[in-house]
N, C-alpha and C positions, 0 to 999 in steps of 0.2 A: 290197818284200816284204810279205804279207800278215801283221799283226802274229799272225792266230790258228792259224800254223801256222808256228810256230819250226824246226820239222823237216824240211826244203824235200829232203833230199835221202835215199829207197830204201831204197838202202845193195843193194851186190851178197852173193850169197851164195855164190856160186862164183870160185875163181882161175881164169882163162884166163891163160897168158902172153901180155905185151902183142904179141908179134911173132904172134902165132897170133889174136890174138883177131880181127878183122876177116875171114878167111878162116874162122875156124868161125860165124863170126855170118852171113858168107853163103851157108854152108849150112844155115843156117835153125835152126841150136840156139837156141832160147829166150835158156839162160841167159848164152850165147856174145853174144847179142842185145842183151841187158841190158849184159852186162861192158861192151862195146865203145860201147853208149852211154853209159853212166858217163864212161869214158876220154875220150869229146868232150864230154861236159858237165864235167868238171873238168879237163881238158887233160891228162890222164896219158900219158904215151907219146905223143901225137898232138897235133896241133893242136887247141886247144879250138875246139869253134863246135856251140853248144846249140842253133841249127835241126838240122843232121844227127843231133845226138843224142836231139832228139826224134823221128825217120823210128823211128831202131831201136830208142829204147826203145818204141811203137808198134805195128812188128813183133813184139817181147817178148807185151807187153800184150795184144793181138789172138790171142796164141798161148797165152793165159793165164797169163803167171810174174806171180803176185803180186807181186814187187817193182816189178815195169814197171810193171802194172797201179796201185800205187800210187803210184809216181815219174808215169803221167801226170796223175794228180789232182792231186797237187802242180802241175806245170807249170801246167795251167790256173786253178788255185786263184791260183798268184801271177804267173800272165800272163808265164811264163818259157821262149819261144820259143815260144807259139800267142798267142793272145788270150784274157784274162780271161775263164772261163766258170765260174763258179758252180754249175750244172746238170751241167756235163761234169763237173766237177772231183767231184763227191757221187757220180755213176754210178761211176767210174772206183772211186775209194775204195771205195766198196759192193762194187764187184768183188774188189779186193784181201782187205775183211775176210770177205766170204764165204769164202775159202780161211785164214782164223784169221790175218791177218797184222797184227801189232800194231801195227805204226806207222800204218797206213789206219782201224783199230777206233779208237787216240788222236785221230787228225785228224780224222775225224767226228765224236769226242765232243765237239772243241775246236770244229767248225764247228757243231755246233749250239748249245751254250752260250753264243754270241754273242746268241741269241734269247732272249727270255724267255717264250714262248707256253709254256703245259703238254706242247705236244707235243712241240718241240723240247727242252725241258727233260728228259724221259724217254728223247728218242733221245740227247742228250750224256752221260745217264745209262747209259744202255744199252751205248754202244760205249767209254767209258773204263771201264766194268766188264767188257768183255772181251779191252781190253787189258790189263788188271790181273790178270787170269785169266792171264796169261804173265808177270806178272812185270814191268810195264812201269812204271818208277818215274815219268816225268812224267805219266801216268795217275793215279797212286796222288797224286800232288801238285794235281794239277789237279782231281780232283774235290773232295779235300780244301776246298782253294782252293773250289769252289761251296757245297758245304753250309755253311761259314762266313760265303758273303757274304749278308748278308742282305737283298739285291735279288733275289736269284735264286732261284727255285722249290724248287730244291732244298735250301733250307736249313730249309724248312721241313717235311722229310722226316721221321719219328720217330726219334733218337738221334741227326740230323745232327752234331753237335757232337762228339758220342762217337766217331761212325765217322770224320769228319775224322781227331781226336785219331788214331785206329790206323791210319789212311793214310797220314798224316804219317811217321809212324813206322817202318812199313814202306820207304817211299821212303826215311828217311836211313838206315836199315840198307844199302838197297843205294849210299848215301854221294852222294845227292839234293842238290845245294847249298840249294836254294830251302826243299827240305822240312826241312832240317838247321836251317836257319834260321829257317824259321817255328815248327816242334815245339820249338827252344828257347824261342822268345819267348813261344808259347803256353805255356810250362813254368812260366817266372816268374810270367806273368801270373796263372796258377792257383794258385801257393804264393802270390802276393800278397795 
């Protein structure tokens, strides 16, 4: 698994019953599409086997449901039933966050923050602040997390330190282990 995207898997946003899902996914419902490759990429109801549940989340994706759309970025990102592509995997995601979906806007902010160029550094800025925009706590921790390290571009943003602090924050309100954690240690450290 690819370490810069902890979040390998979609997530469906429709119930299909499992005995129905395959017969509405073949007629070509999207999110019937999606369900039913979930259920072969984690074995629910069916036989698990993540090449077939790559065909239909695919179909999904090609039919435009963000979640597909996002779940194939993922795939190729961590070479889980296609082959490693880097290139596919940022198109796919861009597709996703173009329709506002948070977990593809988190996963490109995390896939460019591996870099350190200025430009990548603005595009990791960019799309964990529009997952943050919805509320997305490992955004709101992750960016934190860069304006405090100070290798990375972003920390050397005007009030980095500040605005961490209140991302931190926000993350352990919505009960963030990471951000619970680190917004304490930073706590001491500052009455220290």
């Amino acid at each position: 698994m690819c370490a810069f995207f902890p979040v390998l898997y979609a997530g469906a946003a429709e119930n299909v019953p499992t005995s129905n899902a395959k017969v509405a996914a073949e007629r070509g419902d999207a999110a019937a599409q999606f369900h039913y490759a979930e259920m072969l990429r984690d074995g629910r109801g069916v036989k698990k086997n993540v090449l077939e549940s790559v065909v239909w989340t695919r179909k999904a994706a090609d039919a435009g449901h963000a979640g597909a759309q996002c779940q194939m970025g993922l795939f190729y990102m961590n070479g889980l039933g296609v082959d490693r592509d880097e290139d596919k995997a940022v198109e796919w995601l861009k597709k996703a966050a173009a329709q506002n979906h948070a977990q593809a806007q988190y996963n490109l902010g995390i896939y460019y923050a591996k870099f350190s160029d200025k430009e990548a550094c603005k595009q990791a800025v960019k799309w964990l602040k529009e997952a943050i925009k919805q509320d997305y706590a490992d955004a709101e921790y992750n960016l934190a997390k860069l304006y405090l390290n100070p290798h990375h571009p972003a920390s050397r943003e005007p009030d980095a330190a500040r605005r961490a602090f209140a991302l931190l924050r926000r993350a352990a309100a919505q009960n963030h282990a990471g951000a619970k954690k680190m917004f304490k240690e930073l706590g001491r450290e500052i009455k220290e």
